[in-house]
N, C-alpha and C positions, 0 to 999 in steps of 0.2 A: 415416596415417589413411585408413580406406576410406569415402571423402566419401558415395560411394550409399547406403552401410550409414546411415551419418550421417542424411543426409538422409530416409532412410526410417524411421528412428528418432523422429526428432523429427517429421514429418508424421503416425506414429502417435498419437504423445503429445499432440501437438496439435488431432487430431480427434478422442481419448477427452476431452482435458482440455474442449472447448468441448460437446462433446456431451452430457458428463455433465448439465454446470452449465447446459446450454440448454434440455434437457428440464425443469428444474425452475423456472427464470427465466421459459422462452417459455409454460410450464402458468400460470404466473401471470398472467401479459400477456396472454395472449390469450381470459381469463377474465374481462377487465374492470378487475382489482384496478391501485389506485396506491399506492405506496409510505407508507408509515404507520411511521417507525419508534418508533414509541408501542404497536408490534403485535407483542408477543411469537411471534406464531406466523409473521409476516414473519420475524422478526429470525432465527428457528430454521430459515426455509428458509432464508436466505443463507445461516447459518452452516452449513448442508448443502452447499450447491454451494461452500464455501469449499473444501470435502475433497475436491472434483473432480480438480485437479491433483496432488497426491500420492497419490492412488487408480490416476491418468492415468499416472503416473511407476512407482509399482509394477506395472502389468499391462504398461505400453510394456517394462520390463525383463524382464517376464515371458515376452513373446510373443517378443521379437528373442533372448532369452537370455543379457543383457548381465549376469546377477548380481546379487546383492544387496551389497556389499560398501558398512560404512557409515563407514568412513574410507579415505584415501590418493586417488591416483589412479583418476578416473573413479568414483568412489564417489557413495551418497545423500548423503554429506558429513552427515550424523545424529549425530557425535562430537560432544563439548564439551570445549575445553580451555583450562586457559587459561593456558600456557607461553609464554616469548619478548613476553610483554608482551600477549598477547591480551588479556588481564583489558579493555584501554582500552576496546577496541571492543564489549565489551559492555556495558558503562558508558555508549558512547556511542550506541549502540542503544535505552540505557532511558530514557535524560532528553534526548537529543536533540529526540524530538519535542516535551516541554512546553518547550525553549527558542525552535524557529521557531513553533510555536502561539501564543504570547504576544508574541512578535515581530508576527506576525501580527494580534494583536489591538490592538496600539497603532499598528502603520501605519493601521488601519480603524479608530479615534480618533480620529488625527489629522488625515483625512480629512474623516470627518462626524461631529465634536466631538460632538454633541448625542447621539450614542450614551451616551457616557460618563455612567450616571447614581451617586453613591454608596450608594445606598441601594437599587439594582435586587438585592441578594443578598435584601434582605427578602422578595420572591418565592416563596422556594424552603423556607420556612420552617427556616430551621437559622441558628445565632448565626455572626455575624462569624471565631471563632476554627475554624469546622469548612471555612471558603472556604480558607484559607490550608493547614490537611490533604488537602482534598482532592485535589489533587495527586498526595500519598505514595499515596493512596488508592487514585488509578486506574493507578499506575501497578505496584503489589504486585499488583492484582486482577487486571492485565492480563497480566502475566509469568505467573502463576497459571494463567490460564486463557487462555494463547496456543497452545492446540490447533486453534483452528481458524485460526487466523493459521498455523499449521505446514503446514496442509493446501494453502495457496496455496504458501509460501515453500517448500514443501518439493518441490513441481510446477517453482514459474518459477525459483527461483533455485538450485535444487536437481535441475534436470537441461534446461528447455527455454535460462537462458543460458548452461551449458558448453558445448551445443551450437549455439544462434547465435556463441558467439566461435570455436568450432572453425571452423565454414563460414565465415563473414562475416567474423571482425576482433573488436574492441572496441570500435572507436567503432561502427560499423553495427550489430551485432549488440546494441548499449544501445537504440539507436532502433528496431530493431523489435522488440526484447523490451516497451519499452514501447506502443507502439501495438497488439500482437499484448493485452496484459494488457489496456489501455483497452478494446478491440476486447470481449472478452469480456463486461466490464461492461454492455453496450450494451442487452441486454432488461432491465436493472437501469434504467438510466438512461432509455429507451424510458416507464417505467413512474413514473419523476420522483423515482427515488433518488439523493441528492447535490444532486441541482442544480433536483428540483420541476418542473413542468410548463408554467408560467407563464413563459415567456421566449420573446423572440424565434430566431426557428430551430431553437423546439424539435422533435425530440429532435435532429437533426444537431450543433447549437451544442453540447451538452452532451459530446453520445461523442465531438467532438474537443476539450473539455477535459479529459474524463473521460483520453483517450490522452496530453496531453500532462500532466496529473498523474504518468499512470502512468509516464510516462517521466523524471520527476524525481525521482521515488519508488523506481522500479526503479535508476535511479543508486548511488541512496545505500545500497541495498541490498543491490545487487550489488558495491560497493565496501565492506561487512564482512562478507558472505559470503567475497570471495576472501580478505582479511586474516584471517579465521579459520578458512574452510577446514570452514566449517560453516554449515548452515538454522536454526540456532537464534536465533543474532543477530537474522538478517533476521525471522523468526517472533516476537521479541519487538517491535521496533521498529513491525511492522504494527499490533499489537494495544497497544500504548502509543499509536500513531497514530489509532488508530479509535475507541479510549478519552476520546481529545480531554481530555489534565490542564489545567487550565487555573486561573488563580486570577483573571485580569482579565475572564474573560468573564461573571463573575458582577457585572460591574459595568456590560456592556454590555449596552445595552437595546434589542433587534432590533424593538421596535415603533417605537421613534424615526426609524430609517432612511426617507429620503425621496428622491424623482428615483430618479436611475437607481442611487443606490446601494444601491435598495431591490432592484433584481434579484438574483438566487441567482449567477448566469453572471459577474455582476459584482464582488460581493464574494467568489466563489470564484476570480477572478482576480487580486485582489487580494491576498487572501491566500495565492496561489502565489509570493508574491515571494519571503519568504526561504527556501523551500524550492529555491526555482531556484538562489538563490545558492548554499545547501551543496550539490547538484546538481555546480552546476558544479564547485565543489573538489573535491568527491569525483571527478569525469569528469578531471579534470586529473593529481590522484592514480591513477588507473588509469591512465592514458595512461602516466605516469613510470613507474608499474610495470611496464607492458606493455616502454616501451623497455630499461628496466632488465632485463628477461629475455631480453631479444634479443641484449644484448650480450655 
């Protein structure tokens, strides 16, 4: 490996991928705007500066001359297949998320019970039997139209961590691919996306949960990218992720929340629990992998 080349590769990548997406995040912010995601035309800038890193990844290849090659070694890894048992990890890419989401929603139940109301679906005006489709719903729509979940996955896990595990390792190169991911988010969250405005230590408290999501997140991501050997997986799981399937949350009633678990910082650390835990399995699972190649 020619580490300079390396490293000068991914520093490119790195300053088209934050550039793109900062120009159109920092235009926002420093315009006054707060996050509103009831805002169609917010919702269309994100999913513009999603396309930053796979935009980042094809001109980085373009300038150093590294090719285009979208299967095998060193590749945009943009193949699908699903030989040798693949099929799992795609599988577990599309309903993984609505399993820790719900997870998620009954740890913050059992917390502050009084969330839990049965009749909070009536709200949203649709019958009892369309809460329990819902699910299937966001989770076909989301596969569907996981183009712009491609445009990240297809940036960070799809060329900036074959290059952090090239220089750094695997276990280093997981923590700064996630912090580098968080890091980005930052004029996003600056602006009170995810985590709102309203909290102690805002925005700092927020971009370092925003980095250590991204680093639980990027775990599990980067652990069925390498098992498939492709950005697709990871591209659906985002966009299943962001889709939020959920069947108990239409039972919980966020104007009930009171004290401190009424904070955003709070219940988003809360319900990082069981994504830390598959986190870890998956970090564990790569590690065995990692040794498993060495020997």
């Amino acid at each position: 490996m020619d580490r300079k080349l390396e490293i000068k590769r991914l520093c490119i990548y790195l300053l088209l991928s934050f550039g793109l997406a900062w120009i159109l995040f920092f235009a926002f912010s420093i315009t006054g705007h707060k996050w509103d995601a009831k805002n169609p035309e917010l919702e269309s800038l994100v999913g513009l500066g999603m396309l930053a890193p796979l935009l980042a990844h094809v001109i980085t290849r373009w300038i150093t001359k590294e090719g285009f090659a979208m299967t095998g070694k060193d590749s945009m890894m943009m193949g699908i297949s699903f030989k040798d048992k693949k099929w799992r990890f795609y599988l577990f890419a599309i309903f993984i998320p609505f399993l820790y989401i719900e997870i998620e929603n009954i740890i913050f139940a059992l917390l502050s019970p009084s969330v839990f109301q049965w009749d909070n679906y009536k709200q949203y005006d649709f019958g009892i039997y369309f809460v329990f489709f819902y699910p299937i719903i966001c989770i076909i729509s989301a596969v569907i139209s996981s183009f712009a979940a491609l445009g990240e996955e297809g940036g960070w896990r799809g060329y900036m961590m074959p290059k952090l595990i090239k220089l750094f390792g695997l276990k280093k190169a997981l923590i700064l691919g996630g912090i580098i991911w968080g890091l980005w988010h930052a004029p996003l969250t600056c602006c009170g996306h995810n985590f709102g405005t309203d909290y102690p230590g805002f925005p700092y408290v927020g971009i370092i949960l925003m980095c250590i999501s991204c680093t639980t997140m990027g775990v599990m991501l980067t652990y069925i990218t390498y098992k498939t050997q492709s950005v697709w997986p990871a591209a659906f799981m985002h966009s299943v992720n962001n889709a939020a399937p959920t069947i108990l949350g239409f039972f919980i009633d966020d104007e009930k929340v009171t004290g401190i678990m009424s904070q955003m910082v709070v219940q988003w650390g809360i319900r990082m629990i069981p994504e830390i835990v598959i986190a870890i399995i998956c970090f564990v699972l790569l590690c065995k992998e990692e040794i498993k190649q060495g020997e």
